[in-house]
C-alpha positions in Angstrom: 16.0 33.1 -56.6 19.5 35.1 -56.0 18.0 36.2 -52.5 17.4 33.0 -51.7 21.0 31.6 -52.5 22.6 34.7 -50.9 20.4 33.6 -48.0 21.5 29.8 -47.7 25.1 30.7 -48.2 25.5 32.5 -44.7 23.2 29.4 -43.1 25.8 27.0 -45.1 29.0 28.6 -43.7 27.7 28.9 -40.6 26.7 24.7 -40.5 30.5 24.1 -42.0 32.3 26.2 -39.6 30.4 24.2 -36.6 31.2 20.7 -37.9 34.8 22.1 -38.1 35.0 22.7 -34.2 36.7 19.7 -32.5 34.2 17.7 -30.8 35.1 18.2 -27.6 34.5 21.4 -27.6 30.9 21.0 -29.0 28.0 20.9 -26.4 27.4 17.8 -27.3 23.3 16.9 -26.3 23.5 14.3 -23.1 20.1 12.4 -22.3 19.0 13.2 -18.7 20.3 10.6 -15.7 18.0 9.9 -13.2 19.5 11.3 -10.1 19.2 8.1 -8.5 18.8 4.9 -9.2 16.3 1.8 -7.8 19.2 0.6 -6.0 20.5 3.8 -4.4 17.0 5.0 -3.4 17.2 1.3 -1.4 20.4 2.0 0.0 19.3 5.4 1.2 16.5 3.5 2.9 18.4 1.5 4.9 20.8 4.2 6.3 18.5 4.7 9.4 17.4 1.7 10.0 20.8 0.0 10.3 21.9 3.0 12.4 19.5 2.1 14.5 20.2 -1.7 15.0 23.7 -0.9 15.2 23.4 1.5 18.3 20.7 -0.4 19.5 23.0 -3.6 19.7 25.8 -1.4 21.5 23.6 0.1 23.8 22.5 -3.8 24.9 26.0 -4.8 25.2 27.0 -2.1 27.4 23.9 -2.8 29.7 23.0 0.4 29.1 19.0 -0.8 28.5 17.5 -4.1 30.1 18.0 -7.2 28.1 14.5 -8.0 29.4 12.2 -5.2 28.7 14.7 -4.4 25.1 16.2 -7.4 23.6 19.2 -6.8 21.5 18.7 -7.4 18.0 21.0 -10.4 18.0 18.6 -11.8 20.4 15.9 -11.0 18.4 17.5 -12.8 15.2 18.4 -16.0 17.6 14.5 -16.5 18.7 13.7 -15.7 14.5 15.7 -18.3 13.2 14.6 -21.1 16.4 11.3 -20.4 15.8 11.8 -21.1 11.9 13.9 -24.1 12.8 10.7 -25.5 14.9 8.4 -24.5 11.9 6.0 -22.5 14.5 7.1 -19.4 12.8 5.3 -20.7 9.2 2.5 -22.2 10.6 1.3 -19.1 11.9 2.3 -16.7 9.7 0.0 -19.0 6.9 -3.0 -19.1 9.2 -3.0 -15.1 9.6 -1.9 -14.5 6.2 -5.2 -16.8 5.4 -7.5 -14.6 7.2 -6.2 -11.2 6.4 -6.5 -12.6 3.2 -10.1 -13.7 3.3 -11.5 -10.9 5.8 -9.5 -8.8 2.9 -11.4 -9.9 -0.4 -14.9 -10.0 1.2 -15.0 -7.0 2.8 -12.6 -4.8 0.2 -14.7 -6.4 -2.5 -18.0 -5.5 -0.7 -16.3 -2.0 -0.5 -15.6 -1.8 -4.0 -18.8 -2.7 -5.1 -21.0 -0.5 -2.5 -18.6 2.4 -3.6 -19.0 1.9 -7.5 -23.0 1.6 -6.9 -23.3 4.7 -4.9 -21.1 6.6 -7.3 -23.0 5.8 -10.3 -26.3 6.0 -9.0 -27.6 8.8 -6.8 -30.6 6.7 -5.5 -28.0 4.2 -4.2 -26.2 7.1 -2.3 -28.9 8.8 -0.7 -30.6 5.3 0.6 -27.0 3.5 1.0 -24.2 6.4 2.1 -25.4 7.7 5.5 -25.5 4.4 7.2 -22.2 3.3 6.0 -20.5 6.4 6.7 -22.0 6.2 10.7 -20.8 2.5 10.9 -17.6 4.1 9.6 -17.5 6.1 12.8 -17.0 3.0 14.9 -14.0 2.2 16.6 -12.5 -1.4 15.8 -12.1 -2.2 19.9 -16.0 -0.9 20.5 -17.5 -3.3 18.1 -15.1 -6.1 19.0 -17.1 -7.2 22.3 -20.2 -7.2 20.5 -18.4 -9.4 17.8 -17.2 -12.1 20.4 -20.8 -12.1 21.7 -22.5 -12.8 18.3 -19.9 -15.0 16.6 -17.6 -16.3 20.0 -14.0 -16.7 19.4 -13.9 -18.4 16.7 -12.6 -17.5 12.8 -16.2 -16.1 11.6 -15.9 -13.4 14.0 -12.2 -12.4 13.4 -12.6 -12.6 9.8 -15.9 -10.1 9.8 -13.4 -7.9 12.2 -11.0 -7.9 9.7 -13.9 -7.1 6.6 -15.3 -4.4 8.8 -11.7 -2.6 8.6 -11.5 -3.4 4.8 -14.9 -2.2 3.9 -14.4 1.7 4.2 -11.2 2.4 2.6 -12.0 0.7 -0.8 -15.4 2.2 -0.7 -15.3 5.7 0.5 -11.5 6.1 -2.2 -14.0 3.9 -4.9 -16.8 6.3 -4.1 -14.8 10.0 -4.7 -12.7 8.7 -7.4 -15.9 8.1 -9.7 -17.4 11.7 -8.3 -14.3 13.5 -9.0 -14.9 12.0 -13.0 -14.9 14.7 -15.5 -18.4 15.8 -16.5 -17.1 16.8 -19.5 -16.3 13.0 -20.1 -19.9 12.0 -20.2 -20.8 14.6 -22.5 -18.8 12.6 -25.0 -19.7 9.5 -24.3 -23.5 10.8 -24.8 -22.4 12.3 -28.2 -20.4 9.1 -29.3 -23.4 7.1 -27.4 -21.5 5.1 -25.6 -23.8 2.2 -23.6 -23.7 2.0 -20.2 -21.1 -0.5 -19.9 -18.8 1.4 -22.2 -19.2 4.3 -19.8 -18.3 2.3 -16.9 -15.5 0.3 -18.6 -13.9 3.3 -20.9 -14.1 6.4 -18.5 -15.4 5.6 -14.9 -12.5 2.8 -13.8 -9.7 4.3 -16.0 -10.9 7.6 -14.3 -11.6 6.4 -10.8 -8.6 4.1 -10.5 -5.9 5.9 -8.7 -8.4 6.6 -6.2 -9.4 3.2 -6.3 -5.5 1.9 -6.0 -5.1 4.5 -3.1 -7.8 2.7 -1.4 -6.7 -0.6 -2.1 -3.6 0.3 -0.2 -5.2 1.7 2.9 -7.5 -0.8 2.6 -4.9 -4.1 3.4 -3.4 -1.6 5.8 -6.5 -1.3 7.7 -7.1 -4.9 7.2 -3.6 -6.1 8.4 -4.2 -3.8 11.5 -7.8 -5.6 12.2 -5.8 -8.9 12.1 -3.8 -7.8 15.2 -6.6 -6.9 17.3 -8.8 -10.0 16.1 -5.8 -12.2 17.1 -5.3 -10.6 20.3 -8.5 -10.5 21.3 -8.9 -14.0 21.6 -6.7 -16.9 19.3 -4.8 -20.1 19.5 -3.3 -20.2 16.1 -1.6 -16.9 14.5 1.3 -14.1 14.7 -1.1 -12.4 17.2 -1.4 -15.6 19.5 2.8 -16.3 19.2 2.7 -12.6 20.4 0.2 -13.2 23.4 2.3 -16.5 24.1 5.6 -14.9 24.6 4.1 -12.0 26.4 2.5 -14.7 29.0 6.0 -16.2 29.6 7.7 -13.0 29.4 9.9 -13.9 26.1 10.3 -10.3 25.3 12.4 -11.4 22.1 9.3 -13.6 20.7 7.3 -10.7 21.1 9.4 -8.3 18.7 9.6 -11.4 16.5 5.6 -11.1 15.9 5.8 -7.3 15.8 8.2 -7.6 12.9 6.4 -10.3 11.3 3.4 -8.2 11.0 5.2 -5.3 9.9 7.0 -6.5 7.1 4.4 -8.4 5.9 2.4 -5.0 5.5 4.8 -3.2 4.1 5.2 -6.4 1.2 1.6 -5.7 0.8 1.7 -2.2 0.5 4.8 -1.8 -2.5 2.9 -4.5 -4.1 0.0 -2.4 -4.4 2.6 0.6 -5.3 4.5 -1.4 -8.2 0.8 -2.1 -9.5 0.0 1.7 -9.5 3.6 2.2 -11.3 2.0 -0.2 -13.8 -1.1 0.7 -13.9 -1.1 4.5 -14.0 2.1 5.0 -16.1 -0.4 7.6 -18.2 0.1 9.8 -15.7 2.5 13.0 -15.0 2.8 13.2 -11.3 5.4 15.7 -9.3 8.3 13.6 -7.9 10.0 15.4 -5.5 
């Protein structure tokens, strides 16, 4: 008992003679800052970018490039805001938002399934995999010809164009993320006996789903790129036919106009599919730079 209070007297003066140093002096605990914020990491995006404009803009003023073949970005803005004015600018951004949209779902959803069936089942894989992965192999522009001849020009054939591109993202990502599964996962489920459907529901998605996400995202991009060439191969309504338009009557500015269009529109796409994975997989501890 005495070696115990001789002890807790040291420990005791020592706590006392801390609380008695000024608390400035103290290393007083601070909770780690993120080094930047949402809003500076935006910023920091836009450095470049506006760099750019801005010497691009200077350059065009000086006629130091041709106003013909490299409209300056004031130009650019003038034939942006006419063409909303007119409403031409919404009426075809809808009708290829429309199709990317349905050449999207039907194809990344064919995808999806196809790439959940031959991951679960090996059958399925052996019969199903080696065809898919040689149409995989084909170029967009090769099969495009042979589209036109089956379907003509009209939306059937730019919309199976567009699932074609969608397909083997989604199902090749959906595919390796349920083979890269944890055996050891299974081997629970078996001793908890789990059903099939638990399995699928409780280990396989929540396993498989970054993959899954990371084709998602490729998988809009590809289908956002099959848009373009579906549109330019042969369109009157859409960003791709404005863009053919101007071209014909050399309005250079019209033509960035589209190229824009089409690129911001992707990226939307794309961070919405990132702030879903920041949702969706806040479980896990990824490096970030």
């Amino acid at each position: 008992m005495n070696t115990t209070k001789t002890i807790a007297r040291p420990i005791a003066a020592q706590e006392e003679a801390q609380a008695a140093i000024p608390a400035a002096r103290q290393p007083a605990y601070k909770p780690r800052k993120k080094t930047q914020s949402k809003w500076s990491n935006w910023l920091i995006g836009l450095i470049l970018p506006v760099v750019v404009l801005i010497g691009w803009q200077v350059a065009g003023n000086m006629d130091l490039i041709s106003k013909n073949l490299l409209p300056t970005p004031y130009a650019i803005g003038s034939s942006f805001v006419d063409l909303a004015k007119s409403g031409d600018l919404f009426k075809h951004l809808k009708i290829s938002v429309q199709r990317a949209a349905i050449g999207f779902l039907l194809g990344g959803g064919l995808g999806l399934l196809f790439g959940m069936a031959s991951g679960l089942l090996r059958r399925v894989e052996q019969t199903v995999d080696p065809s898919i992965q040689m149409l995989r192999m084909i170029p967009h522009l090769a099969i495009t010809p042979l589209f036109i001849l089956w379907f003509g020009f009209g939306e059937l054939s730019k919309i199976l164009l567009i699932a074609k591109g969608a397909f083997f993202p989604l199902y090749v990502n959906t595919f390796l993320g349920i083979r890269n599964s944890d055996a050891k996962l299974f081997d629970v489920a078996r001793v908890l006996e789990f059903s099939r459907w638990k399995q699928i529901t409780r280990l396989v998605i929540p396993s498989a789903l970054p993959n899954v996400l990371l084709g998602l995202r490729l998988s809009l991009g590809v289908a956002w790129l099959g848009l373009v060439v579906a549109e330019l191969m042969g369109s009157s309504e859409g960003v791709g036919y404005l863009i053919m338009d101007a071209r014909q009557f050399n309005q250079t500015s019209v033509v960035f106009v589209g190229i824009i269009i089409f690129a911001a529109v992707g990226t939307a796409t794309d961070s919405l599919v990132k702030f879903l994975e920041k949702k969706l997989l806040r479980w896990r501890d990824s490096y970030k730079g």
